[in-house]
N, C-alpha and C positions, 0 to 999 in steps of 0.2 A: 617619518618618525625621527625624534633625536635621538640621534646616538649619542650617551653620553657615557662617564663613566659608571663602572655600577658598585656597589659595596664592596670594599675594603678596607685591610688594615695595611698600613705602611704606607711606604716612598711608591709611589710610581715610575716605574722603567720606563724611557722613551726611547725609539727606535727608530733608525730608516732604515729600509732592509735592500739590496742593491743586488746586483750580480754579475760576476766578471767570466764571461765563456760558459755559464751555467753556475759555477762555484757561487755561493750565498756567502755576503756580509750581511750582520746586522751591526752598525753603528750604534754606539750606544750613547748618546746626548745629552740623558740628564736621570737621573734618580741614583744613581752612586753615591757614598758618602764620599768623604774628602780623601783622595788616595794620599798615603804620607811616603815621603823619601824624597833626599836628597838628589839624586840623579833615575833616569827611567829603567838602569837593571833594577835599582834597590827598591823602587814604584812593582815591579815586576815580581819580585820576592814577595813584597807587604801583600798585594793581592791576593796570589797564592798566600800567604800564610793568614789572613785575618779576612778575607771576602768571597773566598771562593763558589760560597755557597751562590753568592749572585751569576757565575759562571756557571752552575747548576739552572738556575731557576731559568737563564736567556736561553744556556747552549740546547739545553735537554728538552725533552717530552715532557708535560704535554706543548710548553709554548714553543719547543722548537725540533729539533731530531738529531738523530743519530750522527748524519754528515754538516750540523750547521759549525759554520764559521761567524765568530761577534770579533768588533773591534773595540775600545774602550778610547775614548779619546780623555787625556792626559796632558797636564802643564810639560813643556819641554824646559831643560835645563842651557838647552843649549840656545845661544841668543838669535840666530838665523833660523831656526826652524817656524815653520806656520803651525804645525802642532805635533803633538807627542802621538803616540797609541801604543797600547797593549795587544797583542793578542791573543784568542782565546779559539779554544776547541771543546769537545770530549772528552778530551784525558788531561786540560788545561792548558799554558801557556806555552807560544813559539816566539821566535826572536825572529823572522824575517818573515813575509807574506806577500809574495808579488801579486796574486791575485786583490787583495786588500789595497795594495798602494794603487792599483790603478783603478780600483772604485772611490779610494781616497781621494786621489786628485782632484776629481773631477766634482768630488762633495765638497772639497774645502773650495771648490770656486764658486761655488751654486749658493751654499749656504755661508759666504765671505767673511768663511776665513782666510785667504788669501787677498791682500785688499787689493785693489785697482788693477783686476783683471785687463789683460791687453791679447790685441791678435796681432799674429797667427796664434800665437803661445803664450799661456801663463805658466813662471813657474810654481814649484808649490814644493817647500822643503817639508819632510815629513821624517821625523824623526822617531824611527822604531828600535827594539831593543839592539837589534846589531850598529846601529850607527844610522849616518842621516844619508837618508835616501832623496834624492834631489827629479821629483818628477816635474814632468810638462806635459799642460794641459790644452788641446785645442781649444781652441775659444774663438768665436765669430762676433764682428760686434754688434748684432743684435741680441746679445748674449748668451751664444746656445753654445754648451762645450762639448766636446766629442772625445775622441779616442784622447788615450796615455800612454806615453813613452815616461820609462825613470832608466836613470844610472844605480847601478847596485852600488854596495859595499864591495871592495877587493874582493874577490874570487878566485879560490884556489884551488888545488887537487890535493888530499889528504895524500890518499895512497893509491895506487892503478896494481890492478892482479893481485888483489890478498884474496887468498884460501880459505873459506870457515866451513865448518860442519855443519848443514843446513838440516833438521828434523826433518823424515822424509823426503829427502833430497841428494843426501850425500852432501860430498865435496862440491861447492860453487864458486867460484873465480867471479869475485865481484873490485868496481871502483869507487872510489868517496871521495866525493866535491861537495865544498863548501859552497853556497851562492847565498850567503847570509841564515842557513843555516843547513847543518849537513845532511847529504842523500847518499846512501848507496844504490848504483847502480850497476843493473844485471840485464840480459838481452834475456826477453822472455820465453825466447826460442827454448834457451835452457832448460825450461820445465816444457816443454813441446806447447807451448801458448801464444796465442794472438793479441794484441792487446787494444788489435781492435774489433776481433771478432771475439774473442771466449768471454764465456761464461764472467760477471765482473767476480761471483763465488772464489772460482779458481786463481782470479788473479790476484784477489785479498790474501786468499791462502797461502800460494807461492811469497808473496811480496811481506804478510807478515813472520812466517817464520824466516826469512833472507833479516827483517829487518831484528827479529829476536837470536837468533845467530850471531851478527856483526857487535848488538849490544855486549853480547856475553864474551867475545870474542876479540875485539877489537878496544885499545885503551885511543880513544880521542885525544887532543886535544888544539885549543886557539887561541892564539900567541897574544891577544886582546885578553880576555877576561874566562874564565871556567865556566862562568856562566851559559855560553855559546859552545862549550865543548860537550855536546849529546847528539846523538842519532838521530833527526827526526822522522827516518823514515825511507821507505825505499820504492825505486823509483825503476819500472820493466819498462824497457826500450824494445822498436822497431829493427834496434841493432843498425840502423840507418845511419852510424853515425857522420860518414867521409860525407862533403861537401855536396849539396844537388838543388837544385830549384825545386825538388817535390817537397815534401811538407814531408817529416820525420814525426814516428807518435812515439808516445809512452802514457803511461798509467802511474798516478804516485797515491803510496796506500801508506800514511803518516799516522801518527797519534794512536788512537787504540782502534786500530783497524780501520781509519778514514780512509774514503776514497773521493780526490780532487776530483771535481768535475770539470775544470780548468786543463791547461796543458803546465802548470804550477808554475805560475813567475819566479821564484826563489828557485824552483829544477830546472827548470830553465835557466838561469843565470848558473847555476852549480856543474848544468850537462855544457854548453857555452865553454867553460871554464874548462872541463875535460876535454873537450873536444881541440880545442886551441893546443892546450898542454901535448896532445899527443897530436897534434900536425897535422888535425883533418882541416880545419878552416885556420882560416887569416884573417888580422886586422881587418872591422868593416866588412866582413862577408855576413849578409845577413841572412840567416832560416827559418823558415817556417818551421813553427810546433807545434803539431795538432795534438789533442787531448783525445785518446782511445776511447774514452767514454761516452763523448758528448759528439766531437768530431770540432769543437772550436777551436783557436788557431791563437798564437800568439808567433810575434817574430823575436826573433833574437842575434846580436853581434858582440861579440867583443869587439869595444873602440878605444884601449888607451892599456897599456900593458905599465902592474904597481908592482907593489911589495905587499904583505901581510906578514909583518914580522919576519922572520926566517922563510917565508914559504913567498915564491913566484906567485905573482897574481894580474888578473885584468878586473879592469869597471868593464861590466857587460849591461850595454840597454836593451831591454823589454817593452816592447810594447804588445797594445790592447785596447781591448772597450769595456766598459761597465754601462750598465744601466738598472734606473732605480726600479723594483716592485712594492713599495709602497710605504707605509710608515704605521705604526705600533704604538701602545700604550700598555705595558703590561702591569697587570697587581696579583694581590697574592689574599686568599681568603684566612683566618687562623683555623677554622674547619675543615680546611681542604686538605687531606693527609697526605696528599701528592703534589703539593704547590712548590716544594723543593725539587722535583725534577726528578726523572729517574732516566732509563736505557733499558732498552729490549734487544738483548746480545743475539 
């Protein structure tokens, strides 16, 4: 039989949908109008304020669910970058996505955007809303690319031991890193939980009222632009954090109660960043992070100690693997009263 398209009105959404340690991208290719703005925060705004509905119709039910992750590929402003992206959630857009860059990398050498791929390594500048994220892609030369390594954006420590009122919880002594964009983090021991055994219920519950606590509680900010100064989210550790060859977990429950199936390249870069700041690891010590969820593995080091404005920082690299699950055409009916998208809280 041909599968072709079948009746509708509108643009067509095109998609490759990928996965990095379980976590879902959906790439989004082509049926967007023209995104407007001068640089990719003010691209970032315009969407949010004038398209969001298409963030609806990819992220949500029926065509997608509750935990889907989409990227938006976007003109960059800046002249070294191979391209731009958005990204998109649930509750809308983030400014950093390590899980996404390294299913990036490995698209932009597949589908060439990156031109004259070379081994061992192609690079591949990827320019998202925190700044340009510089990854590398295995590459063989009978063309088959494999895993991703990127250098973050500076990576800082906001604050270490701030005290909030957590609803049902009391008093929690949590820390906040930046790794392109901000996590608080909490040893989930605190609420008597495993993060890689309990219930994922309980750890959404703990990890979002920590994360609706720190918003109400805590004034951000990042010495670049306001844009980057929000919560995204918080992030229950194995409390593992001093130095060891075993694999250290955590769970990150972001946006409106998402949970990364990933060990979160951005928490990872952010945990990295604490971890360094308070003296457990050294330049080039690198960790295994396992995701509580899934049990997938990302590593991580700090290699090159910066600045971010007034705040100590490192480039920390992330690596990882992606791989694609398949590719999409979506449309939309004018009869279909649910073609906008909806969530099943």
């Amino acid at each position: 039989m041909d599968v072709r398209l079948p009746p509708h009105e509108g643009a067509k959404l095109s998609v490759v949908d990928m996965h990095t340690g379980g976590e879902p991208l959906r790439i989004i290719v082509s049926g967007y109008p023209e995104v407007k703005g001068q640089t990719l925060l003010s691209k970032r705004r315009y969407v949010r304020e004038h398209l969001d509905h298409l963030r609806r119709v990819l992220m949500l039910e029926p065509r997608g669910h509750y935990d889907m992750y989409g990227a938006l590929l976007v003109a960059s402003e800046l002249p070294d970058a191979h391209l731009g992206v958005l990204f998109m959630h649930n509750e809308g857009y983030s400014t950093m996505c390590g899980h996404a860059v390294v299913a990036l990398g490995r698209f932009a050498v597949d589908y060439g955007l990156a031109k004259e791929p070379r081994s061992p390594e192609t690079p591949v500048n990827i320019h998202c809303p925190c700044g340009l994220v510089r990854a590398f892609v295995e590459y063989a030369d009978e063309g088959k690319t494999g895993a991703v390594r990127f250098l973050s954006v500076p990576a800082f420590v906001f604050a270490t031991d701030v005290t909030v009122a957590v609803e049902g919880f009391g008093d929690v002594t949590v820390d906040i890193s930046y790794g392109g964009a901000f996590y608080a983090f909490v040893d989930a021991r605190r609420f008597d939980l495993d993060v890689r055994e309990s219930r994922t219920r309980d750890l959404v519950d703990a990890a979002t009222a920590v994360t609706k606590a720190v918003k109400s509680q805590v004034k951000l900010r990042h010495p670049v632009s306001d844009d980057l100064a929000f919560l995204y989210g918080t992030i229950l550790t194995d409390g593992k954090d001093d130095f060891s060859s075993d694999a250290t977990a955590n769970v990150c429950v972001f946006a409106e109660a998402q949970v990364d199936r990933s060990p979160t390249g951005s928490g990872v870069t952010a945990r990295v960043a604490l971890q360094y700041h308070k003296g457990q690891i050294r330049l080039n010590q690198s960790r295994a992070f396992q995701s509580g969820a899934t049990g997938s593995q990302f590593t991580g080091k700090a290699v090159e100690e910066t600045t971010c404005g007034d705040f100590k920082a490192v480039v920390v690299e992330v690596a990882g693997r992606a791989f694609y699950t398949g590719t999409s055409c979506f449309v939309q009916e004018a009869a279909d009263q649910l073609k906008g998208g909806f969530l099943l809280k």
